[in-house]
N, C-alpha and C positions, 0 to 999 in steps of 0.2 A: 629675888633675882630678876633681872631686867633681862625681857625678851627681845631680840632682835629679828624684827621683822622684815620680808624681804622687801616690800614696800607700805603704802597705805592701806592698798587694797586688801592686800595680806593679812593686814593688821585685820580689819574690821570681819573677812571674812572670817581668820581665828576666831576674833571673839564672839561671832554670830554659834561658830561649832563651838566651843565649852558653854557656853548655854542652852545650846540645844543637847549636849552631854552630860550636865551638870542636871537637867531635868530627865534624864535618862530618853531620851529622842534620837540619838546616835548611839553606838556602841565604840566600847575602848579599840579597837581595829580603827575604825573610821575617824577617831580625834586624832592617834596616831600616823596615819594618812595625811591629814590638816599639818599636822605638826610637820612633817618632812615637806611638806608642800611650801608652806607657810613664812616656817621661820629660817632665820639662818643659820647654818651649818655652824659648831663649833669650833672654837680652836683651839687645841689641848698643846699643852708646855708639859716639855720633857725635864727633868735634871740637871738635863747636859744644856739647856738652853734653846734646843732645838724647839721646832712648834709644827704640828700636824692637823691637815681635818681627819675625820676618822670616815 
């Protein structure tokens, strides 16, 4: 799945945090954190056609 970052800086900071994650340096709280910081919010599609961020 393709992540949508909110800019560049974004980008690199994320993946500076899942490497420092991924090496157990950070904890699941804090990639978490990255992640609402980081990337862009999603957009979820209803049935009816509708569409929402959550």
């Amino acid at each position: 799945m393709t992540r949508h970052y909110n800019g560049d800086l974004s980008a690199a900071i994320h993946e500076l945090a899942k490497d420092l994650h991924r090496h157990d340096e950070i904890d699941k709280k804090t990639i978490c954190e990255f992640d609402e910081s980081c990337l862009s919010p999603v957009e979820i599609f209803t049935s009816n056609g509708n569409s929402y961020y959550p």
